[in-house]
C-alpha positions as CSV (number, residue, x, y, z in Angstrom):
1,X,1.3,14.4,-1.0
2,X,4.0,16.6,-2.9
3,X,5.9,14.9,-6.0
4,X,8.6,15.8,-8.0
5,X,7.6,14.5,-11.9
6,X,10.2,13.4,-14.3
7,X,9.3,12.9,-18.5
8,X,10.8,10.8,-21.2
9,X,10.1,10.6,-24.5
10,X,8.1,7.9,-26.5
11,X,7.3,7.3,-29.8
12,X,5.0,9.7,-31.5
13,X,5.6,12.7,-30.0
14,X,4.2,11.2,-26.5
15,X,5.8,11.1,-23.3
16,X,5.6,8.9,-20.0
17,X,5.8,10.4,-16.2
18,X,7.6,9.2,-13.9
19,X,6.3,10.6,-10.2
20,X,8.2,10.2,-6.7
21,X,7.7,12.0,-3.2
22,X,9.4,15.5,-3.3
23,X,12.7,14.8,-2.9
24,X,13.7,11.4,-3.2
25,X,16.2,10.2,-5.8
26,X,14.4,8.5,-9.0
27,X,14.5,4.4,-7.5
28,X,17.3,2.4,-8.3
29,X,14.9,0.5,-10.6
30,X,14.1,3.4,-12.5
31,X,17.5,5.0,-13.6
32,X,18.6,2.9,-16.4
33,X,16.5,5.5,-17.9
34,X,16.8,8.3,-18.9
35,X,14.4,11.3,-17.1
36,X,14.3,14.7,-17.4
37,X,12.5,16.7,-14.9
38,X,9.1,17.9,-15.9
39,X,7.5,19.5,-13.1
40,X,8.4,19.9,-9.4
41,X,6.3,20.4,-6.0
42,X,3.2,18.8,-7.2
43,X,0.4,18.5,-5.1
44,X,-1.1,15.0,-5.6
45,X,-3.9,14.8,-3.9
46,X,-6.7,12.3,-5.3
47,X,-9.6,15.2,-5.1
48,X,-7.3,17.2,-8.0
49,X,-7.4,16.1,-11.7
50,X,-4.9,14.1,-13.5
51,X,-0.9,15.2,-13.3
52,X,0.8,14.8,-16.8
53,X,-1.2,11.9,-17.4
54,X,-1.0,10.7,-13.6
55,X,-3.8,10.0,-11.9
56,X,-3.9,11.1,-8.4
57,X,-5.7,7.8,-7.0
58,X,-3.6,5.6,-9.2
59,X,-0.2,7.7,-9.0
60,X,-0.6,7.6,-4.7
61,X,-1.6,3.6,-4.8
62,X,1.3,3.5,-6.7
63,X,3.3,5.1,-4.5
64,X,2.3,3.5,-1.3
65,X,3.0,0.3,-3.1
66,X,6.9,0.7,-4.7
67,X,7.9,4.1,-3.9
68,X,7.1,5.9,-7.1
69,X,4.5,5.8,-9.9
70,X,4.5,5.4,-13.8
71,X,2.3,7.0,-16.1
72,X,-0.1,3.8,-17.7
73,X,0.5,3.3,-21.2
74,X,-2.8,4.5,-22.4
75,X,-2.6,7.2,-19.7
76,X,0.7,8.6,-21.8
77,X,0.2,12.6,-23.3
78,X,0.8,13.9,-26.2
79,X,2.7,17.4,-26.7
80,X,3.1,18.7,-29.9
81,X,1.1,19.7,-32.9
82,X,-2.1,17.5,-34.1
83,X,-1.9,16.0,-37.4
């Protein structure tokens, strides 16, 4: 399945992913936040590694389920320098 992938940031320089089919609109649910796009035309298919912190399996049960998928909290990445 292709997915567009939105980021926002979180504390410590780590950021959650926000995946929905390629494109939809972010869910109604999901806009009181604010996303920016991270990547787009992802292929997530559950034989490919993690996405951003999005694991295929989890990110497509997800999917099937609401309509989109969240990065887990201990699933978020970190981008920046280690201290």
């Amino acid at each position: 399945m292709k997915v567009d992938v939105y980021k926002r940031p979180e504390n410590e320089g780590r950021y959650s992913y926000l995946a929905v089919p390629e494109g939809r609109p972010i869910p109604e649910e999901a806009t009181s936040i604010e996303w920016e796009t991270a990547e787009q035309n992802i292929d997530l298919d559950p034989n490919n590694e993690p996405v951003l912190g999005l694991s295929p399996e989890d990110a497509l049960q997800q999917i099937d389920a609401k309509g989109y998928a969240i990065s887990r909290v201990h699933d978020k990445v970190w981008l920046g320098p280690s201290v």
